[in-house]
PDB file with one MODEL, atoms N, CA, C and O in Angstrom:
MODEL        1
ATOM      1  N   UNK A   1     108.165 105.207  85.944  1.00  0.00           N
ATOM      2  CA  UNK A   1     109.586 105.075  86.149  1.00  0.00           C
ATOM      3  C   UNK A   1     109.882 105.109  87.647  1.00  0.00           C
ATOM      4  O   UNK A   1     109.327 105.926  88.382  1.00  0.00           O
ATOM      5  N   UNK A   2     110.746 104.232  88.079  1.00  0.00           N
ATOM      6  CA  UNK A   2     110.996 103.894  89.103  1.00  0.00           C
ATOM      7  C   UNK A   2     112.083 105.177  90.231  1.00  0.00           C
ATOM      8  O   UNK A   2     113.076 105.377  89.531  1.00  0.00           O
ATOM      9  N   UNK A   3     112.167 105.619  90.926  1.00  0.00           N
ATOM     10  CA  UNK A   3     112.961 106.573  91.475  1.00  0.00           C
ATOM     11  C   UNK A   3     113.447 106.144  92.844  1.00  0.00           C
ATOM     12  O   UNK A   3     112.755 105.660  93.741  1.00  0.00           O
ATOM     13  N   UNK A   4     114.983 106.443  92.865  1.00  0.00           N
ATOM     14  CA  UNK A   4     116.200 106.161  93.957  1.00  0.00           C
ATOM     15  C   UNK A   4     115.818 107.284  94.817  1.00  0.00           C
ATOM     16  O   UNK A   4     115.469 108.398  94.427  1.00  0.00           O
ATOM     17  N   UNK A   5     115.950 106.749  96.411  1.00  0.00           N
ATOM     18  CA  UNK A   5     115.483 107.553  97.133  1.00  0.00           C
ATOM     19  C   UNK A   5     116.284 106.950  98.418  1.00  0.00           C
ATOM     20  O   UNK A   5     115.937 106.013  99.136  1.00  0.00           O
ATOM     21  N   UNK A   6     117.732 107.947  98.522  1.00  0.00           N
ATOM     22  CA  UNK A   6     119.035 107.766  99.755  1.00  0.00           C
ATOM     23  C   UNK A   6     118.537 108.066 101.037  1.00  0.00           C
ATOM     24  O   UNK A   6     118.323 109.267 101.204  1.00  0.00           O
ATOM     25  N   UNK A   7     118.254 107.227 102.127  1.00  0.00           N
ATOM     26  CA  UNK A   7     118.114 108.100 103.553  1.00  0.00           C
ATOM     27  C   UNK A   7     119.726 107.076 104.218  1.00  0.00           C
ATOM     28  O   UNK A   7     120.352 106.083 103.847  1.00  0.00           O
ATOM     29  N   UNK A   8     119.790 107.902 105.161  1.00  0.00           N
ATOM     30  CA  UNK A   8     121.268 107.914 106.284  1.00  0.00           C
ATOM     31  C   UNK A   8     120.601 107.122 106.934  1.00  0.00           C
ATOM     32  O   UNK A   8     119.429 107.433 107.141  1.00  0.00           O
ATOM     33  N   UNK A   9     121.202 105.625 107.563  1.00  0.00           N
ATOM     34  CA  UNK A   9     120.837 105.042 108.471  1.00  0.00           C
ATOM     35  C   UNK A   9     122.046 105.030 109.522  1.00  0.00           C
ATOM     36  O   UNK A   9     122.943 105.768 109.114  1.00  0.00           O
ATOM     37  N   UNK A  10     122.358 104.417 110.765  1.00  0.00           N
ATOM     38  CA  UNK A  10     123.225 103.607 111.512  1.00  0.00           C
ATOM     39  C   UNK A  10     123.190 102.228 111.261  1.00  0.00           C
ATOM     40  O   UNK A  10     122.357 101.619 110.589  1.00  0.00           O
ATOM     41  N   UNK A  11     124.318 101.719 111.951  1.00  0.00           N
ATOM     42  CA  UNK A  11     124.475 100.462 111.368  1.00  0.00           C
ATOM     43  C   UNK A  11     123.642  99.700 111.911  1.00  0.00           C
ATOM     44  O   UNK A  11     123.074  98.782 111.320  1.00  0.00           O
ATOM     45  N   UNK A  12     123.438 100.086 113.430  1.00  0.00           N
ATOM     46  CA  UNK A  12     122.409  99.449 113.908  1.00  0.00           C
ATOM     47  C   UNK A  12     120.842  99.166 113.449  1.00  0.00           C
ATOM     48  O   UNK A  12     120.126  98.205 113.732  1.00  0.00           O
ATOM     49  N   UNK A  13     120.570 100.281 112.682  1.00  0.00           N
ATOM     50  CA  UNK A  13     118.823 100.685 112.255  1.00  0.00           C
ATOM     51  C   UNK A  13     119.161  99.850 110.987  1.00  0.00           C
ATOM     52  O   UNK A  13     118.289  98.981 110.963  1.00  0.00           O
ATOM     53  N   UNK A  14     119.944  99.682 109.978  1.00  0.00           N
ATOM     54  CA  UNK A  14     119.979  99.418 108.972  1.00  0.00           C
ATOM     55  C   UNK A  14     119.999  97.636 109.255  1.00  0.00           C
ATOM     56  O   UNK A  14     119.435  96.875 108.469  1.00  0.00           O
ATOM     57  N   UNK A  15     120.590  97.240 110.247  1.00  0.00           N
ATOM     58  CA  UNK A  15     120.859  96.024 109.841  1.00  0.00           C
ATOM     59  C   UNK A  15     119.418  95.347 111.163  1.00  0.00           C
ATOM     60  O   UNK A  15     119.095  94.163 111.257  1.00  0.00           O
ATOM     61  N   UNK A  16     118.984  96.187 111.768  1.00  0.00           N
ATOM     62  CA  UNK A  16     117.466  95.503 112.350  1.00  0.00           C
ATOM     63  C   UNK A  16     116.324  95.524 111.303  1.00  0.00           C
ATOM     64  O   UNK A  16     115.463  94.649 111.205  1.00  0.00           O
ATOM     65  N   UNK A  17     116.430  96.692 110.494  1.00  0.00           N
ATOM     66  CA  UNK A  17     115.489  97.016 109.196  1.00  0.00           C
ATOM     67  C   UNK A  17     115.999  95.776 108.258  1.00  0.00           C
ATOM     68  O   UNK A  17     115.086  95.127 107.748  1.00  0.00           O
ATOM     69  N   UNK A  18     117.096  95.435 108.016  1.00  0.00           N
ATOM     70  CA  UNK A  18     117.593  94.047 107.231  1.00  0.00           C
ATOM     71  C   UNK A  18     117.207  93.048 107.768  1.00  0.00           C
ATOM     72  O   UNK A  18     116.870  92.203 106.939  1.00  0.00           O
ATOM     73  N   UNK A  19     117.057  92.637 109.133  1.00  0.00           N
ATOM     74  CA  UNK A  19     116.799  91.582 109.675  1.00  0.00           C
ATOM     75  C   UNK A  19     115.164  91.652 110.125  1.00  0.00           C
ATOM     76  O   UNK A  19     114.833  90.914 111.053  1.00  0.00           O
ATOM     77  N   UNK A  20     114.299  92.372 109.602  1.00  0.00           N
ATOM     78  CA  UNK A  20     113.050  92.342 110.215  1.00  0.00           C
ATOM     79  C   UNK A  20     112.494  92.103 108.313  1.00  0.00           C
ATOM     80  O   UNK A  20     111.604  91.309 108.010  1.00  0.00           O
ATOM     81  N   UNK A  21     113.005  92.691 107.608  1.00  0.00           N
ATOM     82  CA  UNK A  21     112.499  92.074 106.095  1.00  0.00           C
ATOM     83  C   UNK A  21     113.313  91.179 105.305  1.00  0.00           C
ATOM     84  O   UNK A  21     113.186  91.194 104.081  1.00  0.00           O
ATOM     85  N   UNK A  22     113.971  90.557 105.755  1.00  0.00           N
ATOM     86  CA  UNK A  22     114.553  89.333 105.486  1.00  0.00           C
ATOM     87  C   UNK A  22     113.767  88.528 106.554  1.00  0.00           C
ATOM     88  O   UNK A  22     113.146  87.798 105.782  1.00  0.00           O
ATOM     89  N   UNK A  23     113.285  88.080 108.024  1.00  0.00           N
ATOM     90  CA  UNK A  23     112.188  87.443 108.505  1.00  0.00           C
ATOM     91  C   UNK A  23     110.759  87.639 107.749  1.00  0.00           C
ATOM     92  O   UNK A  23     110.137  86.585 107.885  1.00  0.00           O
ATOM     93  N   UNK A  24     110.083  88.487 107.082  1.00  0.00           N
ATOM     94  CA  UNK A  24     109.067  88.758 106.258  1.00  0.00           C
ATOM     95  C   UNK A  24     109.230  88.200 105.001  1.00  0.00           C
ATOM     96  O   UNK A  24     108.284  87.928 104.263  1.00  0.00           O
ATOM     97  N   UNK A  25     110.375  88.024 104.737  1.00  0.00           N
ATOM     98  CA  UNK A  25     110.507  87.194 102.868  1.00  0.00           C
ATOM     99  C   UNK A  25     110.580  88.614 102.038  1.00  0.00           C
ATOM    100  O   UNK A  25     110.064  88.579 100.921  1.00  0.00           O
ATOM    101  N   UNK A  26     110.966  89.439 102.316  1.00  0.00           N
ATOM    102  CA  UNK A  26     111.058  91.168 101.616  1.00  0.00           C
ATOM    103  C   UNK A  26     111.921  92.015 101.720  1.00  0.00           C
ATOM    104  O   UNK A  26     112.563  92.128 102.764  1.00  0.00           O
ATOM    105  N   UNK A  27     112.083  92.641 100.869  1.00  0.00           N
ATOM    106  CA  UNK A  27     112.705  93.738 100.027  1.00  0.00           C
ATOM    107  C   UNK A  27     113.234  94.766 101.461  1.00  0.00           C
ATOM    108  O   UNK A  27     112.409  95.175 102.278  1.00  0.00           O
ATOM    109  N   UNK A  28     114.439  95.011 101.544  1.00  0.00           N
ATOM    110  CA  UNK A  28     114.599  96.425 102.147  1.00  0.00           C
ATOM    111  C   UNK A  28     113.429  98.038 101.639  1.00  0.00           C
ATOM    112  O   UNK A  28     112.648  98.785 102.229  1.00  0.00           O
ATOM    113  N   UNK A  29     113.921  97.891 100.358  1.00  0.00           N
ATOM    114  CA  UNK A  29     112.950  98.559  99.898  1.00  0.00           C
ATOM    115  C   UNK A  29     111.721  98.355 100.294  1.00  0.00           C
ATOM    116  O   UNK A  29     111.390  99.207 101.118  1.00  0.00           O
ATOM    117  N   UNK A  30     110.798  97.498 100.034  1.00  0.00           N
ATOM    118  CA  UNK A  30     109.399  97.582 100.018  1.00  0.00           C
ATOM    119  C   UNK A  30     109.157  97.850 101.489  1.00  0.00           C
ATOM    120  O   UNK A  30     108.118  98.466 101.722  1.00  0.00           O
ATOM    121  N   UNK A  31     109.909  97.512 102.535  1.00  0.00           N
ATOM    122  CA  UNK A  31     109.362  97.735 103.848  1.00  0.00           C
ATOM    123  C   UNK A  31     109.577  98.729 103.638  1.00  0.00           C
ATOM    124  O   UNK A  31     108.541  99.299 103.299  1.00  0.00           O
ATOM    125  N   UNK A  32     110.947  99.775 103.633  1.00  0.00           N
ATOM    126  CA  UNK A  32     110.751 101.279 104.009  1.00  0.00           C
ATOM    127  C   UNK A  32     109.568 102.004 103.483  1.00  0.00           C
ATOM    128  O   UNK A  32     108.970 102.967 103.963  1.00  0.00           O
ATOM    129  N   UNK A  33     109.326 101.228 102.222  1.00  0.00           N
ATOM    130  CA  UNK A  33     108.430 102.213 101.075  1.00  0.00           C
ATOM    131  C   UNK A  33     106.961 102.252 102.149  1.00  0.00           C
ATOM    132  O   UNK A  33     106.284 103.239 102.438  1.00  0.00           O
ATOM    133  N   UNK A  34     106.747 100.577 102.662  1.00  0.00           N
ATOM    134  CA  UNK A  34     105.517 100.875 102.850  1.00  0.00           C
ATOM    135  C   UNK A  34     105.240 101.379 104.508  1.00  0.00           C
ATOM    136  O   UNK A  34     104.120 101.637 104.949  1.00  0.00           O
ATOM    137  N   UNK A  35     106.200 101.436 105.103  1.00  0.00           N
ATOM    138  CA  UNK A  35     106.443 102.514 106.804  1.00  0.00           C
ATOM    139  C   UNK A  35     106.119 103.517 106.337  1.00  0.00           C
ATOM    140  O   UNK A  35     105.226 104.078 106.971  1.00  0.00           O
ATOM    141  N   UNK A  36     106.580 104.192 105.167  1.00  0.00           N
ATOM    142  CA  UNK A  36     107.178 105.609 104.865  1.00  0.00           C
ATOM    143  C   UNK A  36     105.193 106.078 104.746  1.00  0.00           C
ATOM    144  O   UNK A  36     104.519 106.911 105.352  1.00  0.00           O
ATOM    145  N   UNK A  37     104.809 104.928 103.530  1.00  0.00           N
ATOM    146  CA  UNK A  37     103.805 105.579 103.057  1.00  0.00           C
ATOM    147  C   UNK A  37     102.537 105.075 104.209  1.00  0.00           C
ATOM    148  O   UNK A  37     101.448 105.568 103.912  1.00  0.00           O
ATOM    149  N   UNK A  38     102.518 104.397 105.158  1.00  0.00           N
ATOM    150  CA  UNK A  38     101.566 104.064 106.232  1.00  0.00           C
ATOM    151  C   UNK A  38     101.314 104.893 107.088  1.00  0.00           C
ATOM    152  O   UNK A  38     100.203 105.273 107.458  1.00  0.00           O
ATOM    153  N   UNK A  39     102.927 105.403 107.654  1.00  0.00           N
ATOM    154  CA  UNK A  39     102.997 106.842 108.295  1.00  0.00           C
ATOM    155  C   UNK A  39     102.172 108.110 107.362  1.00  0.00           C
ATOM    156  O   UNK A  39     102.101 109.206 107.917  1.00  0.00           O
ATOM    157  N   UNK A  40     101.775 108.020 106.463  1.00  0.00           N
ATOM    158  CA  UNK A  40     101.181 109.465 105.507  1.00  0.00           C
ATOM    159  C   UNK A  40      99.626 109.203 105.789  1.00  0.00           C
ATOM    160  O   UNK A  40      98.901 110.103 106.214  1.00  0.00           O
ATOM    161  N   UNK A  41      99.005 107.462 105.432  1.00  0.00           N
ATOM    162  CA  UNK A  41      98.088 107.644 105.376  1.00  0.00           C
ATOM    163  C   UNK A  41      97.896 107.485 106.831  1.00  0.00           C
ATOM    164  O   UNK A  41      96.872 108.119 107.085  1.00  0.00           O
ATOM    165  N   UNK A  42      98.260 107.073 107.684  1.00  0.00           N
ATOM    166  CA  UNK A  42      97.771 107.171 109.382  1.00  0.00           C
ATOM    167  C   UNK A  42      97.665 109.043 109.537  1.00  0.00           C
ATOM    168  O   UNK A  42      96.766 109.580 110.184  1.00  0.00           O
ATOM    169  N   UNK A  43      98.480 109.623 108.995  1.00  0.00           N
ATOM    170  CA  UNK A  43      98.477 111.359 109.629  1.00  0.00           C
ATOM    171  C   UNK A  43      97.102 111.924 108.734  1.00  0.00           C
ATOM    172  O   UNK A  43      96.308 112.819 109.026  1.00  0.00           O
ATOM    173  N   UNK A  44      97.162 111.031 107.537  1.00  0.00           N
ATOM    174  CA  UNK A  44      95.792 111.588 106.783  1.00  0.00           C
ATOM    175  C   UNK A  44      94.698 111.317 107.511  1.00  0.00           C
ATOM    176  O   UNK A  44      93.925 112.241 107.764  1.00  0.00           O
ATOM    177  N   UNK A  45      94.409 109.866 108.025  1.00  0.00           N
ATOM    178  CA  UNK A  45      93.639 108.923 108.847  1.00  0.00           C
ATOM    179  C   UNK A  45      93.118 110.535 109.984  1.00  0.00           C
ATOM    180  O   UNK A  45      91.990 110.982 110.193  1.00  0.00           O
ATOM    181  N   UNK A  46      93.862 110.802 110.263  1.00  0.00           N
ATOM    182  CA  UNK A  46      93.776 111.506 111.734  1.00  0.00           C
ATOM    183  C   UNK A  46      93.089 112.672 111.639  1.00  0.00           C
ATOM    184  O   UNK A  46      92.159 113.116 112.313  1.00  0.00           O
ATOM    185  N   UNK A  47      93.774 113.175 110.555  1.00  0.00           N
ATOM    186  CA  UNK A  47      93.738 114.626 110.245  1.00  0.00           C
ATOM    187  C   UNK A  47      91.751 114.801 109.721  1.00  0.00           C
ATOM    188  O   UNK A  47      90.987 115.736 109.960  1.00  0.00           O
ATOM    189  N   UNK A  48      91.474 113.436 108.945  1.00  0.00           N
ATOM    190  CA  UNK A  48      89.871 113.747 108.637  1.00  0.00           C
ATOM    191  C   UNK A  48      89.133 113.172 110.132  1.00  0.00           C
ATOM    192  O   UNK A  48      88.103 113.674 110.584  1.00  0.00           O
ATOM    193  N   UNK A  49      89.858 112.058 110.767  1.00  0.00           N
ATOM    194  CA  UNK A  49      88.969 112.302 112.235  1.00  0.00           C
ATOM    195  C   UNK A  49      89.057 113.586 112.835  1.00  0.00           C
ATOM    196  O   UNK A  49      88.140 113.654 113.654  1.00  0.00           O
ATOM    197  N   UNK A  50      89.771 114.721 112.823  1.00  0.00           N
ATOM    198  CA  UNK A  50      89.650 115.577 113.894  1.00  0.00           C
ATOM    199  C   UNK A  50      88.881 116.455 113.046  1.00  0.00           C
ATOM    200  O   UNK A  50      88.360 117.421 113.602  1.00  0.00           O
ATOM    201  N   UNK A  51      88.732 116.324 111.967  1.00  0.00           N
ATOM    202  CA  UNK A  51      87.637 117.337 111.379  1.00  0.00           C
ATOM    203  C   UNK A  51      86.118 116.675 111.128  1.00  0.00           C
ATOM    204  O   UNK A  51      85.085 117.319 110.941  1.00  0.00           O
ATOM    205  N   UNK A  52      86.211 115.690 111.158  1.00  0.00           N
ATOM    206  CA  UNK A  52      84.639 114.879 111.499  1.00  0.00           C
ATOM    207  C   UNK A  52      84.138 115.403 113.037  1.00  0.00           C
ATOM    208  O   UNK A  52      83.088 115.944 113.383  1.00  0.00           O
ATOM    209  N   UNK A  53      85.581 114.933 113.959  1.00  0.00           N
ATOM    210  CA  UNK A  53      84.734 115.357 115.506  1.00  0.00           C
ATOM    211  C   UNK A  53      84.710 116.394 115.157  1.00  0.00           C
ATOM    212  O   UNK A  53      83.487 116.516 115.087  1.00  0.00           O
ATOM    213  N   UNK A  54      85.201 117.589 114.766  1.00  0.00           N
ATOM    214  CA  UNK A  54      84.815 119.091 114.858  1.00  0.00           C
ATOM    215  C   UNK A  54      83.641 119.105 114.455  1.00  0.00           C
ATOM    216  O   UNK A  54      82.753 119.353 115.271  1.00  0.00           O
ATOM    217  N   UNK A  55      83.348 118.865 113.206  1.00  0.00           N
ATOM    218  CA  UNK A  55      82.234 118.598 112.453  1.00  0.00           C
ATOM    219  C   UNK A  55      80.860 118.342 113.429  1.00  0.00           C
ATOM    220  O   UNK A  55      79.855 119.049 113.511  1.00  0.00           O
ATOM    221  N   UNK A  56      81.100 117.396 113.958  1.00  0.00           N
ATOM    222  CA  UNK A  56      80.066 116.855 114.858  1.00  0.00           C
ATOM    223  C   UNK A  56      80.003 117.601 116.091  1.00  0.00           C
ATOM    224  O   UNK A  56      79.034 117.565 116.850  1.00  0.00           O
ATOM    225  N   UNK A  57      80.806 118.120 116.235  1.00  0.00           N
ATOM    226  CA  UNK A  57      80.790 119.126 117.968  1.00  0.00           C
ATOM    227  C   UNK A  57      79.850 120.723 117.208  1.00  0.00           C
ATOM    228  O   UNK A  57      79.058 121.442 117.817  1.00  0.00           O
ATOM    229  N   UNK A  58      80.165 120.820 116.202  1.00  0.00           N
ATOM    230  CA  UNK A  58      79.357 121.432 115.731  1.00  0.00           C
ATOM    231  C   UNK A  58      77.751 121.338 115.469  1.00  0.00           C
ATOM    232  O   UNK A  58      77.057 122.355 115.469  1.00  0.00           O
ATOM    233  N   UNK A  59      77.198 119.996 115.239  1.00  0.00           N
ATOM    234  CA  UNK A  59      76.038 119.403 114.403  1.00  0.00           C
ATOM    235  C   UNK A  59      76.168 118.310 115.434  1.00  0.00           C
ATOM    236  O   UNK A  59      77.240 117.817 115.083  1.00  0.00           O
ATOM    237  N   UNK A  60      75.844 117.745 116.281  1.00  0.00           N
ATOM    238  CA  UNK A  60      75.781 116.591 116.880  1.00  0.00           C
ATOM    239  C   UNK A  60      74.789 115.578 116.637  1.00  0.00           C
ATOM    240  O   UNK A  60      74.530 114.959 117.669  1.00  0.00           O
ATOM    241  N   UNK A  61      74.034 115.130 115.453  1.00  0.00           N
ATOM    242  CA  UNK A  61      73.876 114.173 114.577  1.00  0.00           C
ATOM    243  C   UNK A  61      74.311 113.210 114.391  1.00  0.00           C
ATOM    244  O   UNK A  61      75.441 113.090 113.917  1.00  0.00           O
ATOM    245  N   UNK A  62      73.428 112.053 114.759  1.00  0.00           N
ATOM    246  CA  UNK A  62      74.210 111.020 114.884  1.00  0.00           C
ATOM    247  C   UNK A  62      72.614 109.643 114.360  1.00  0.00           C
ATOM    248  O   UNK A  62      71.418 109.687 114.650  1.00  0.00           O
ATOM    249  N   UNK A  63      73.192 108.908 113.767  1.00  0.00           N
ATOM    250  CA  UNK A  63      71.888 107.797 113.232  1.00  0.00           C
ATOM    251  C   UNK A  63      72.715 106.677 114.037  1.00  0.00           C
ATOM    252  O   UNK A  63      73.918 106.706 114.298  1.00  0.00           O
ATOM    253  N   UNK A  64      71.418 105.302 114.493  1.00  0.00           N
ATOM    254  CA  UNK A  64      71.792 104.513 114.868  1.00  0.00           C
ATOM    255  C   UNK A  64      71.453 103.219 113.366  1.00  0.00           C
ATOM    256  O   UNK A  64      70.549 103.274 112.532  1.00  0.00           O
ATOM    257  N   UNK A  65      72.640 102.104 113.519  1.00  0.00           N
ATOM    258  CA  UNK A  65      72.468 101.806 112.519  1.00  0.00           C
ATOM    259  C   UNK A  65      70.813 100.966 111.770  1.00  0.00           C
ATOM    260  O   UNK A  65      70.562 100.772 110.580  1.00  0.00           O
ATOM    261  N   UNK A  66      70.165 100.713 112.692  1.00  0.00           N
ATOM    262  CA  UNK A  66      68.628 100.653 112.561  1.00  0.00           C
ATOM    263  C   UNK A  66      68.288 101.748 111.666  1.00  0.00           C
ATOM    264  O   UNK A  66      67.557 101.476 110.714  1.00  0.00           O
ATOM    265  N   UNK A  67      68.726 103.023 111.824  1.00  0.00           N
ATOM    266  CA  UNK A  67      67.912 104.222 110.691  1.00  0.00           C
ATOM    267  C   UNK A  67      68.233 104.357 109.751  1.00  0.00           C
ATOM    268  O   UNK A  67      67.518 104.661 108.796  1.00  0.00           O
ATOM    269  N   UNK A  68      69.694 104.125 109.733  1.00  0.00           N
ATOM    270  CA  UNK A  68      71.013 103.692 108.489  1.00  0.00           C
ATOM    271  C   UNK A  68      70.091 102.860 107.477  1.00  0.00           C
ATOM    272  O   UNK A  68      69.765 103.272 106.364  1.00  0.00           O
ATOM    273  N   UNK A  69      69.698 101.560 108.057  1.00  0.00           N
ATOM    274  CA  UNK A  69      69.191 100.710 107.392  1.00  0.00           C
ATOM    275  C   UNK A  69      67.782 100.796 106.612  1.00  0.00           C
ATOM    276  O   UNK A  69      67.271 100.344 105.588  1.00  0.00           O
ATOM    277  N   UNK A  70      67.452 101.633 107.687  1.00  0.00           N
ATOM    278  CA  UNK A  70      65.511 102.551 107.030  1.00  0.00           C
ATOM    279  C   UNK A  70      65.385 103.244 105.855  1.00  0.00           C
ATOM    280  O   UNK A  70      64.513 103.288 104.988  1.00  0.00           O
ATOM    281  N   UNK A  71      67.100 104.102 106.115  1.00  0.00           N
ATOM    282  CA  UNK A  71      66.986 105.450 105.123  1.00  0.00           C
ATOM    283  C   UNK A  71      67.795 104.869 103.523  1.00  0.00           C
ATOM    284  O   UNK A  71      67.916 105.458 102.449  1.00  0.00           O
ATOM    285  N   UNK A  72      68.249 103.450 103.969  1.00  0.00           N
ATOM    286  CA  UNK A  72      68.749 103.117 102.667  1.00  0.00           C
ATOM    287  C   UNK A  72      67.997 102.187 102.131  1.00  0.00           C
ATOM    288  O   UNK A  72      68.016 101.739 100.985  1.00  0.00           O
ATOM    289  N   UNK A  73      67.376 101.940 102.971  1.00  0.00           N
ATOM    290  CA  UNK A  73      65.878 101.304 102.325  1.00  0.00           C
ATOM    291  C   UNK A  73      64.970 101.750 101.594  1.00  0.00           C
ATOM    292  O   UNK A  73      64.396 101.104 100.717  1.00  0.00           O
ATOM    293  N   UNK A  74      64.684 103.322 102.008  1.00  0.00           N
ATOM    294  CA  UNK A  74      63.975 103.853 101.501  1.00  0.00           C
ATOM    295  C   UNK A  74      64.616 104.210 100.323  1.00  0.00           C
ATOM    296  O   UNK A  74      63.833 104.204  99.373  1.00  0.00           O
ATOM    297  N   UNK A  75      65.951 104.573  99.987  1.00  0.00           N
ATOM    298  CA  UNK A  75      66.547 104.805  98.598  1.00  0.00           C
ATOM    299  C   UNK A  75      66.472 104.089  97.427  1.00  0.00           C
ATOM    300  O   UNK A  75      66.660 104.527  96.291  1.00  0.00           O
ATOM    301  N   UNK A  76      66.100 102.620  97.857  1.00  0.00           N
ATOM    302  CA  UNK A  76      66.149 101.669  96.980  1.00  0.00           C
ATOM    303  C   UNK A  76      64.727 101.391  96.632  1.00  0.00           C
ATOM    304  O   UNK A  76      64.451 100.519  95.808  1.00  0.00           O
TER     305      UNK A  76
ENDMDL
END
């Protein structure tokens, strides 16, 4: 089921957000939906890089893809 979801714009934001998905062939909706949800996965995006570099500042391990290719060789 589909769910209504009100944000406050200006007239200005509302009608550049109208005029940037009306040039795209799209939905007011679908653009906000998919800013809204790009912004989540970019902060997710981030949030597992800074725990990989931690990760690695910890363990500094690192394969070049030559060994990549050895060790999945050898799996098969």
């Amino acid at each position: 089921m589909d769910t209504t979801v009100t944000i406050r714009l200006d007239d200005d934001d509302k009608e550049l957000i109208a005029r940037y998905a009306r040039s795209k062939g799209r939905s007011i909706s679908d653009i906000v939906r998919e800013a809204i949800l790009g912004q989540i996965e970019d902060e997710y995006d981030l949030e597992l890089y800074r725990e990989a570099i931690e990760e690695y500042r910890k363990n500094p391990l690192s394969y070049s893809l030559e060994e990549v290719a050895k060790l999945l060789e050898n799996e098969e």
